[in-house]
C-alpha positions as CSV (number, residue, x, y, z in Angstrom):
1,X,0.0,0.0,0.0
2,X,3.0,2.4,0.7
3,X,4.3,1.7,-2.7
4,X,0.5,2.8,-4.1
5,X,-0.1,5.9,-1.9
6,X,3.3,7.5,-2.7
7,X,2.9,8.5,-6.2
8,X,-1.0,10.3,-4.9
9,X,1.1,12.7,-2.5
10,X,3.3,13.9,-5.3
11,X,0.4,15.1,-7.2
12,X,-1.4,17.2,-4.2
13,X,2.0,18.4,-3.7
14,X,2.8,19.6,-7.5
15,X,-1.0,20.8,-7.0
16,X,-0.4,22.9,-4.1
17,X,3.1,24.3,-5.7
18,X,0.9,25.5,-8.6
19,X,-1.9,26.9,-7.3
20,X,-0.1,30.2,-5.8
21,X,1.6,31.2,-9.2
22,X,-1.5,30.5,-10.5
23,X,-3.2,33.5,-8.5
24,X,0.3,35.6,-8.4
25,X,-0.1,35.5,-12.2
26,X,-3.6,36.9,-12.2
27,X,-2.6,39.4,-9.7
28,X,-0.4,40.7,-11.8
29,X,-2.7,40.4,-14.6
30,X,-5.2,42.4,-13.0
31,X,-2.6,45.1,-12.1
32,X,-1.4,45.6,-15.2
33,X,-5.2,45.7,-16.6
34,X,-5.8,48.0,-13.8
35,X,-2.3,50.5,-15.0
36,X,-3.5,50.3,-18.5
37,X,-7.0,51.7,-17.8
38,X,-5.9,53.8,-15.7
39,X,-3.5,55.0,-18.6
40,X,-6.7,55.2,-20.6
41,X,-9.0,57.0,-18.3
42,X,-5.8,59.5,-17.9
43,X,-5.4,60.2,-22.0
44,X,-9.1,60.5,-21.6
45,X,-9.3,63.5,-19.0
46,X,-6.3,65.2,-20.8
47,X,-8.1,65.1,-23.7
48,X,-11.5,66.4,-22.5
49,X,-9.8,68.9,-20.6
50,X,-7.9,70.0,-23.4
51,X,-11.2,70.3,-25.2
52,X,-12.5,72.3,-22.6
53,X,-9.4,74.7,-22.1
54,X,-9.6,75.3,-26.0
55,X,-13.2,75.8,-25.7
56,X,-13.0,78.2,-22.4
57,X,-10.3,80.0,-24.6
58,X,-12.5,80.4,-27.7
59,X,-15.1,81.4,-25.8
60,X,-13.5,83.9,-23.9
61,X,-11.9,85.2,-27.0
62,X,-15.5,85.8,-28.5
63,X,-17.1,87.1,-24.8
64,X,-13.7,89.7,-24.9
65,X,-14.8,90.7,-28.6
66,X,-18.3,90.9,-28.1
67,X,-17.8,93.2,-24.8
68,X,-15.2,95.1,-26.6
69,X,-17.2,95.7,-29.6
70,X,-20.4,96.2,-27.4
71,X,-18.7,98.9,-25.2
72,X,-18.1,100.7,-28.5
73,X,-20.2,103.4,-30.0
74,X,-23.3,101.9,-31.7
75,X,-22.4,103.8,-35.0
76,X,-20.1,106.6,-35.0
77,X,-21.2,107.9,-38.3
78,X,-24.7,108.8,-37.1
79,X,-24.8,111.7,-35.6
80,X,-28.8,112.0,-36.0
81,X,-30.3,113.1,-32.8
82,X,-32.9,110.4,-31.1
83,X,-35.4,111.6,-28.6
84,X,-35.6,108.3,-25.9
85,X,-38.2,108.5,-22.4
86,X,-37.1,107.5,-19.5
87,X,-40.4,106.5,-17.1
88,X,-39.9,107.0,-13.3
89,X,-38.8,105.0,-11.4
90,X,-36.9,102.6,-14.9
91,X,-34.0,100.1,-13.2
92,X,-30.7,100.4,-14.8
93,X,-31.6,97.2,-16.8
94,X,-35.0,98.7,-18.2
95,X,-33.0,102.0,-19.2
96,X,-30.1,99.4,-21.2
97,X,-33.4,97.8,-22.5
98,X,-34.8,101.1,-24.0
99,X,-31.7,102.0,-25.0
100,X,-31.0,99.4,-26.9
101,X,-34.3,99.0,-28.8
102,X,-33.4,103.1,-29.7
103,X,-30.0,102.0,-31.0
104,X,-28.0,104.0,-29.2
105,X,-25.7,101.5,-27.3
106,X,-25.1,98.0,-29.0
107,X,-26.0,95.5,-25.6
108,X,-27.9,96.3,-22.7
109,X,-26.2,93.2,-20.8
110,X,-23.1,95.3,-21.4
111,X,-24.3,98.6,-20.7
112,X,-25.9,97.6,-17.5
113,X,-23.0,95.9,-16.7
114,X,-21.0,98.8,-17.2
115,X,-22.7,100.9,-15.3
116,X,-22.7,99.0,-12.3
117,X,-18.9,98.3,-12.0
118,X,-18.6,102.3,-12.6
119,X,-20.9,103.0,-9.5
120,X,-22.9,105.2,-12.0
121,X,-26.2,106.5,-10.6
122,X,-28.6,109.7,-10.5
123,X,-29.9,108.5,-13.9
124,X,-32.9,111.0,-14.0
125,X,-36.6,110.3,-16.0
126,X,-38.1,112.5,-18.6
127,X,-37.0,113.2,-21.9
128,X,-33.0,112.8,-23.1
129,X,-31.7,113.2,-26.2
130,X,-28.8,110.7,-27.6
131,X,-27.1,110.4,-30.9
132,X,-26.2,106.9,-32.1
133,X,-22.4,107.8,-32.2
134,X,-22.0,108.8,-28.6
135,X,-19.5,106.7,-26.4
136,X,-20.8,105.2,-23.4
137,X,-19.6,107.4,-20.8
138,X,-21.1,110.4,-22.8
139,X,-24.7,108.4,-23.0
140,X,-24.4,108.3,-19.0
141,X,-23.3,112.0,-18.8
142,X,-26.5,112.3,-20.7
143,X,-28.9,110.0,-18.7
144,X,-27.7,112.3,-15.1
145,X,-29.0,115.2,-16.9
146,X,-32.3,116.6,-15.8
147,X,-35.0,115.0,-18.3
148,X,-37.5,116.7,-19.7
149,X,-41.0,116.3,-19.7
150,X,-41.9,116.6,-23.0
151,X,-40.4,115.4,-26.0
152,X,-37.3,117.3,-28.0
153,X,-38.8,117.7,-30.9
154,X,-36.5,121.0,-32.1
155,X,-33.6,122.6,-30.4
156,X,-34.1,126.1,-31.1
157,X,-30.8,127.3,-29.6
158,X,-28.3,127.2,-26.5
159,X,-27.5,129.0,-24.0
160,X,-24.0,129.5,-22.7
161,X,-23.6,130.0,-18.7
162,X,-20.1,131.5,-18.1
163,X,-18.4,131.0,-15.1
164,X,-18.6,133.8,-11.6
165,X,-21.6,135.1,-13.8
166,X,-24.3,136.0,-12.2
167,X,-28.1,135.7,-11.7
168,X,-28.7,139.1,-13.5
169,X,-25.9,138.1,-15.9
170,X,-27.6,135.0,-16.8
171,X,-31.1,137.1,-17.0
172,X,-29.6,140.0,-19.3
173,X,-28.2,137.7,-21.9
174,X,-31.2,135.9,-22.2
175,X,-32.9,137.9,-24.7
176,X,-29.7,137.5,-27.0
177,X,-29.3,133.9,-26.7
178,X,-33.4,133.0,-26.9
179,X,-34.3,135.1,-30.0
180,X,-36.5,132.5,-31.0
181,X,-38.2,132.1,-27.8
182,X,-39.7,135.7,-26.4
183,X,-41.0,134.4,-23.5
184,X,-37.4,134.4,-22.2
185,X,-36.5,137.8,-21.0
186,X,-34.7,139.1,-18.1
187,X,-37.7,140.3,-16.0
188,X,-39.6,136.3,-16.1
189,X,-36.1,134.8,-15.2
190,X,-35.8,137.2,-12.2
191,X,-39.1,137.1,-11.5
192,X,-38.8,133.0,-11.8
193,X,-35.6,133.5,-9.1
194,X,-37.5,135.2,-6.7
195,X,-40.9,133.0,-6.5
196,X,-41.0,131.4,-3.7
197,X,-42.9,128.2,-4.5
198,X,-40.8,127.6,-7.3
199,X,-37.4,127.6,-5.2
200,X,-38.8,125.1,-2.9
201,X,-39.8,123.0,-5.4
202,X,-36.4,123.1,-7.0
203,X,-35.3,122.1,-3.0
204,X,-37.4,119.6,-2.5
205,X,-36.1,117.8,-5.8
206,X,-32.5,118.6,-4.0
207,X,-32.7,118.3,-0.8
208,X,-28.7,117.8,0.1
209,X,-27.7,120.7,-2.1
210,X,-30.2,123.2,-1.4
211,X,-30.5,122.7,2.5
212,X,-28.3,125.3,3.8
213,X,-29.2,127.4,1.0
214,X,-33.3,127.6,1.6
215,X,-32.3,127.9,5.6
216,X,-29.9,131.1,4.8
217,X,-31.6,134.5,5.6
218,X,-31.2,138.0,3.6
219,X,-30.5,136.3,-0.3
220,X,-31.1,138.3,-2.9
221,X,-31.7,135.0,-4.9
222,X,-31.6,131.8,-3.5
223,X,-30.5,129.9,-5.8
224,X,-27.4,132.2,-6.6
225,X,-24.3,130.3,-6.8
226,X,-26.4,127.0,-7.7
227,X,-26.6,127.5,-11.8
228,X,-23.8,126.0,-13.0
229,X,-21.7,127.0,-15.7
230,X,-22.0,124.8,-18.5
231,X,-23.5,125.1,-22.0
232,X,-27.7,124.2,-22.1
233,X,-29.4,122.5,-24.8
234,X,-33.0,124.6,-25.3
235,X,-35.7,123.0,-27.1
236,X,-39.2,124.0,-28.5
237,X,-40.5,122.4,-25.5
238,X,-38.4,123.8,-23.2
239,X,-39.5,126.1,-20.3
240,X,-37.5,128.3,-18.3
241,X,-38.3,126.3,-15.5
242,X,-36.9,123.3,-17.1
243,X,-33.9,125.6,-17.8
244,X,-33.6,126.6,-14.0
245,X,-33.6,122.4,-13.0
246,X,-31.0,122.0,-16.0
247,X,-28.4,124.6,-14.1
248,X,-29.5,123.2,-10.5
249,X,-29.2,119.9,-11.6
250,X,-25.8,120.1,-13.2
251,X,-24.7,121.7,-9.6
252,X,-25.9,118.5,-8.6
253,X,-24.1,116.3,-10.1
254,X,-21.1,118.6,-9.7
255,X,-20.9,119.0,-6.0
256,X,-22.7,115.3,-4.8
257,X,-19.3,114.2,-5.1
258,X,-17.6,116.5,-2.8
259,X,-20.5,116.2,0.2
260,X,-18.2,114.2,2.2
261,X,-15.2,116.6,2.1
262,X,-17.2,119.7,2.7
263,X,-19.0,117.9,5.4
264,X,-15.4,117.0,7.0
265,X,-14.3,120.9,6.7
266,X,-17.4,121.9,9.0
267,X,-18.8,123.5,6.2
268,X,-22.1,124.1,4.8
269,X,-22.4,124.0,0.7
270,X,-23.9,127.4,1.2
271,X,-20.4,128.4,2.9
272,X,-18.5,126.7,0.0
273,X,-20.3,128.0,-2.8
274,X,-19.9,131.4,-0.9
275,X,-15.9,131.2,-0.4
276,X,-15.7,129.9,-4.3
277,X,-18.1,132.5,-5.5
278,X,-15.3,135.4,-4.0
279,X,-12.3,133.0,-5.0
280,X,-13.8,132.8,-8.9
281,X,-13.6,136.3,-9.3
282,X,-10.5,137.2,-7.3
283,X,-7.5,134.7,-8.3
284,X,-7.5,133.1,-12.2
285,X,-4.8,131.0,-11.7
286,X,-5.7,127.4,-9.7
287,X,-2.8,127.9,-6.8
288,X,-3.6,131.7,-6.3
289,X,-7.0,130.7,-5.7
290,X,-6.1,128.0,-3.7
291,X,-3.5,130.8,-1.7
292,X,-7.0,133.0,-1.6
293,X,-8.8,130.6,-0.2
294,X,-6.2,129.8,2.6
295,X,-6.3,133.8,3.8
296,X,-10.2,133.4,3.7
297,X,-9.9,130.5,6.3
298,X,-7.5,132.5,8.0
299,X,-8.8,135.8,8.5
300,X,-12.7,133.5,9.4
301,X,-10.4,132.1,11.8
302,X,-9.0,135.5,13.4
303,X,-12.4,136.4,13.5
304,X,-11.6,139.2,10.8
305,X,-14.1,140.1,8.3
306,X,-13.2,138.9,4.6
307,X,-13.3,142.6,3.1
308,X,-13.6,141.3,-0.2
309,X,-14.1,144.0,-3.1
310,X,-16.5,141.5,-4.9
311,X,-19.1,141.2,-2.2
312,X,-19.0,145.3,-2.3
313,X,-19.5,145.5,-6.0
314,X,-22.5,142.7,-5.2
315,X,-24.3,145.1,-2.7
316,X,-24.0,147.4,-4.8
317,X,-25.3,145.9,-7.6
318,X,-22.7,147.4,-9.7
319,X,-19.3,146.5,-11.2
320,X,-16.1,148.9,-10.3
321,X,-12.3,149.1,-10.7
322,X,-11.8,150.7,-7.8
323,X,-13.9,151.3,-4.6
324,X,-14.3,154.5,-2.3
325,X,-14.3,154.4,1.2
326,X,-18.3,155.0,0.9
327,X,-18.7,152.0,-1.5
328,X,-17.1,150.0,1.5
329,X,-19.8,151.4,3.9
330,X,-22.2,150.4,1.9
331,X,-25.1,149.1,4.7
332,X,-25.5,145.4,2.7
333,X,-26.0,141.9,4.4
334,X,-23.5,141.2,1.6
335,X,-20.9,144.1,2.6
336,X,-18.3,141.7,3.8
337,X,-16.2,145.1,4.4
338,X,-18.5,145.4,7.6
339,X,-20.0,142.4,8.1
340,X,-18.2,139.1,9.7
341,X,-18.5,136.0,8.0
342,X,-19.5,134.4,4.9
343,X,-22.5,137.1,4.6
344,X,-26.5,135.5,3.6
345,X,-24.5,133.2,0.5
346,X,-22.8,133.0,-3.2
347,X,-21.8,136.0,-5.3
348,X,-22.1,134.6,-8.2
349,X,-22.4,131.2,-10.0
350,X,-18.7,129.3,-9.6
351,X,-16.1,127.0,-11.4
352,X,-15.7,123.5,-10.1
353,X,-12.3,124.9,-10.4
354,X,-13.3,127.5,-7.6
355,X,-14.7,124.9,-5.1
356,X,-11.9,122.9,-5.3
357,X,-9.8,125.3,-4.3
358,X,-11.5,126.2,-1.2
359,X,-11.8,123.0,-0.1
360,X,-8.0,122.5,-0.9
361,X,-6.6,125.8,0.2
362,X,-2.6,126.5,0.0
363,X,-0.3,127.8,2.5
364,X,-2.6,128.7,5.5
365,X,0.6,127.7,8.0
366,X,2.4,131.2,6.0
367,X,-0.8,132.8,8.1
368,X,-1.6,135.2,5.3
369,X,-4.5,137.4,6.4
370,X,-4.0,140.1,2.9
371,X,-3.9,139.6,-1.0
372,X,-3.2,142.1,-3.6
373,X,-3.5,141.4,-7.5
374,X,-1.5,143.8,-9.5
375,X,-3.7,145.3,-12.1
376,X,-1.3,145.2,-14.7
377,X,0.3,142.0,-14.6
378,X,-2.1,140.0,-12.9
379,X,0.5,138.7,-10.4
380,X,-1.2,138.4,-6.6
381,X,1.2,139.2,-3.6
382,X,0.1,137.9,-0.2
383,X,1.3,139.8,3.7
384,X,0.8,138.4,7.0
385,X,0.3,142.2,8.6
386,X,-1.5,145.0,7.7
387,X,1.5,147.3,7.5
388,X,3.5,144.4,4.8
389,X,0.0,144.7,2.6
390,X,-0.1,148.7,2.6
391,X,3.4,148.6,1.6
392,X,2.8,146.4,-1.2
393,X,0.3,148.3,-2.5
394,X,1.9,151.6,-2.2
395,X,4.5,150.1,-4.8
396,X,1.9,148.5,-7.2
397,X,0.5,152.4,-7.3
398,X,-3.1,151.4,-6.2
């Protein structure tokens, strides 16, 4: 039996030596199956995510044309005018939406785009007027203008609003500038200036800008000082009501800006319109009204009154070269010869120019309290003492 059983044992045995390079083999096997698909799922993901990088490319190449192209004017061969409403109380995207069906900006998805990343607001309802082949940033400029309430058929003119002009300035060149209209003359502007229901109206509307100016006693016209210079589109349609808003509103979008500065100088706009008003008409040159400015501040400070000639010449009601000790007596809330302070408000309508000078005024730490201009050349010399500025102006001759 021993000689029978032996040759059964060798076989299990071979068996059992077999059986682990059996499953080592298929171990191996299914590593190397598992390396290849893995090499395959990797070709795979490169390849889709080189698709994908080509596509983000292409597609970012047309997004970058299509925002470039839409951020350009929508033709800047037309130079047609197109009459487009605004209702009250249009979002940003309704006014892209109307703006675009007008064809005067190529995308509203741009444009109202745009517009938010610029922080541009105050867009105003009514009636605006836009030509097809205005950039973007002008059809905004456009859209914070006062609106009108009818429809711009015809512009029959415009009227030109210098800078340090004043009320009455503005009144008496009506009648030149408005020969089409007669219902513009200087007595229904200065009438319009002085009605009472009308300015409140016009503060109402502005509430932030017109504040210390309705709450100010002793103006001749409220709203002096709060037409801005600029250059006003008139139409058929136009009233001089709607031109009044036009000047106020441009002040508006002017000064809105500068609300936090003036607020941090403990001023009131009425004070900074005031200070600008005497700094338009006394300096020319952006540092000498900034130097002007600084002896304003100074002499407030020194409780000194400003003695300005050009609040004189406004009480008086009358331009001079030179004033007489009587013109200097003149009994005028606006007399600043007499009177401490900034007096009941503006002189005259200012420059931007001129508010930023007074609310970035030059050399106050020389503590200059006098100015003189010399009449010939222009040049402005500045003394800290009352005997230094009679000196000077003994050898200017004045």
């Amino acid at each position: 039996m021993n000689s029978e059983q032996t040759p059964k044992k060798n076989d299990a045995a071979k068996k059992d030596t077999q059986a682990p390079v059996d499953a080592a083999d298929q171990a191996s096997q299914r590593e190397q199956n598992r390396h290849q698909e893995t090499r395959v799922a990797s070709k795979i993901v490169v390849w889709i995510v080189s698709i994908l990088a080509v596509l983000a490319v292409v597609i970012g190449i047309l997004g970058y044309r299509y925002v470039h192209e839409s951020l350009q004017p929508y033709n800047t061969a037309d130079e047609r005018t197109v009459a487009v409403k605004i209702p009250i109380g249009s979002s940003n995207k309704e006014i892209a939406a109307q703006l675009e069906k007008h064809k005067i900006i190529r995308s509203a998805t741009v444009f109202n785009y745009y517009v938010k990343t610029h922080n541009y607001a105050d867009f105003t309802a009514g009636w605006h007027s836009f030509k097809p082949s205005m950039s973007l940033d002008q059809v905004v400029a456009q859209l914070q203008k006062e609106g009108l309430a009818a429809e711009p058929k015809d512009r029959i003119g415009r009227i030109l609003v210098k800078e340090g002009v004043t009320v009455e300035d503005i009144a008496n060149s009506l009648p030149s500038q408005t020969k089409k209209n007669k219902k513009w003359d200087k007595a229904s502007f200065l009438k319009l200036m002085k009605d009472d229901d009308f300015v409140k109206a016009v503060g109402k509307k502005y509430p932030e800008l017109l504040k210390s100016a309705l709450a100010a006693k002793n103006t001749r016209y409220p709203l002096e000082g709060y037409l801005a210079p600029a250059t006003y589109d008139i139409y058929k349609d136009t009233s001089l009501k709607d031109f009044v808003v036009m000047m106020v509103h441009k002040s508006q979008q002017e000064l809105a800006p500068l609300y936090k500065q003036i607020a941090a100088k403990n001023l009131t706009v009425q004070q900074t319109l005031t200070l600008a008003s005497l700094v338009e008409r006394e300096g020319v040159k952006t540092e000498d009204r900034q130097k002007i400015a600084g002896v304003f501040f100074n002499r407030l400070d020194a409780d000194m009154p400003l003695q300005s000639d050009i609040s004189v010449m406004y009480a008086l009601n009358e331009h001079k070269t030179h004033l007489t000790n009587k013109d200097t007596s003149v009994d005028s809330p606006y007399n600043l010869y007499i009177n401490k302070g900034y007096g009941p408000g503006p002189f005259n309508n200012p420059s931007l120019n001129a508010v930023h000078a007074v609310l970035s005024p030059k050399d106050r730490d020389q503590g200059y309290l006098y100015f003189q201009a010399d009449l010939k050349t222009g040049k402005i010399y500045y003394s800290q003492t009352y005997e230094q500025h009679t000196s000077t102006t003994q050898d200017l001759g004045q």
